[in-house]
C-alpha positions in Angstrom: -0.8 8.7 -13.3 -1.8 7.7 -10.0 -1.3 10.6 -7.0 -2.1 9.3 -3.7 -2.9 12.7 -1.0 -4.0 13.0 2.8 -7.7 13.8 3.0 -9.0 15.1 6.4 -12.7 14.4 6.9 -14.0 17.7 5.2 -12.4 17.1 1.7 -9.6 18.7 2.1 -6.2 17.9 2.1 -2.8 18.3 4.4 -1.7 16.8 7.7 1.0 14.1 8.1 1.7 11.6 6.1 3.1 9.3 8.2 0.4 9.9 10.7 -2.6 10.3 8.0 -6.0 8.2 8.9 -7.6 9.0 5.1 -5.7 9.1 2.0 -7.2 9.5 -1.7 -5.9 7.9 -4.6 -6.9 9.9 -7.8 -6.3 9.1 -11.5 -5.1 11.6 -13.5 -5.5 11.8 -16.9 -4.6 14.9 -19.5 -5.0 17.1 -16.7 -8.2 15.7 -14.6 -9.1 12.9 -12.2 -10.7 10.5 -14.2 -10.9 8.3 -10.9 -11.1 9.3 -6.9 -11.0 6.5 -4.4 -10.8 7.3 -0.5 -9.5 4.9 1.9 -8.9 4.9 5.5 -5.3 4.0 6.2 -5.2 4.3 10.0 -1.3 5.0 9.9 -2.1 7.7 12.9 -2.8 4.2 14.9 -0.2 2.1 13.5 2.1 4.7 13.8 3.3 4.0 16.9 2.9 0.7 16.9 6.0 -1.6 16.2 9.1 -0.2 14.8 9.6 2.8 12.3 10.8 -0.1 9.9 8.0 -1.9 10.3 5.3 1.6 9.7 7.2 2.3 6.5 6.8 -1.1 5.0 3.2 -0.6 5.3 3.4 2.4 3.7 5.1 0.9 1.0 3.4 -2.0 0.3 -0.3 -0.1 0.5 2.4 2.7 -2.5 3.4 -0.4 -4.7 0.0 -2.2 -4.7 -2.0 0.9 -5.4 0.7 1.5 -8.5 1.5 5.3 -6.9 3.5 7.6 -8.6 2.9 10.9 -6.6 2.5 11.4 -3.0 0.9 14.9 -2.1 0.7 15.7 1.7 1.3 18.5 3.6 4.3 16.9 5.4 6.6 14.7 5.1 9.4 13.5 7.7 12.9 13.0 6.6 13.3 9.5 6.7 9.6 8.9 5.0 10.3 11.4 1.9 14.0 9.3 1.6 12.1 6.2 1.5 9.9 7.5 -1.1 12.5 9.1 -3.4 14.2 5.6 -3.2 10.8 4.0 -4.6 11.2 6.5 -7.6 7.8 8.0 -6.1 7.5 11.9 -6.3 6.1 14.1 -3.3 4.6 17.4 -3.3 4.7 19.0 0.4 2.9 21.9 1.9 -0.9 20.2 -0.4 -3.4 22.0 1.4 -7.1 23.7 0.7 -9.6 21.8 -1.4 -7.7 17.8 -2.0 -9.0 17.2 -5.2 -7.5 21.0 -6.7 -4.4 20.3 -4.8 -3.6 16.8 -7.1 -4.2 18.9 -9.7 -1.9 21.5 -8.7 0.7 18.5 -8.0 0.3 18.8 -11.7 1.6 22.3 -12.1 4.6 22.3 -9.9 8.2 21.0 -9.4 8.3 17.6 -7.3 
């Protein structure tokens, strides 16, 4: 399973998603991350540039080509989680403290 999470500079994770400038994409497997990969997104630039439309394609194309299955953030707007639940993609809100615990804990809880 593939859980893509908002990572702020110190390791740890929360924020916007929409707005997030780092996300981590970790591979889970039987209950650890077998793989952690951080990339900067920038979507607190694009953000605001061109329409909502267009910032949620981006979104979705960097979700489908990464193979996501789980966003964890620690929010999520209206329109962004009902684009996600329409992808089939889960999403944990309110991911916070330490990022690489908090995929785990995706683990633990309800989506």
């Amino acid at each position: 399973m593939i859980v893509c999470i908002t990572v702020s500079d110190d390791g740890n994770a929360g924020g916007g998603w929409g707005r997030a400038h780092r996300v981590a994409l970790a591979t889970v497997s039987d209950g650890t991350i077998t793989d952690w990969r951080e990339v900067e997104v920038g979507w607190d630039t694009a953000h605001d540039e061109g329409t909502e439309g267009s910032h949620h394609a981006r979104i979705a194309r960097f979700l489908i080509d990464n193979h996501v299955e789980v966003v964890a953030t620690g929010h999520l707007g209206p329109p962004m989680a009902r684009m996600l639940s329409t992808m089939g993609i889960r999403t944990h809100v309110d991911a916070h403290g330490d990022a690489r615990a908090a995929v785990l804990a995706t683990l633990d809880g309800p989506a």
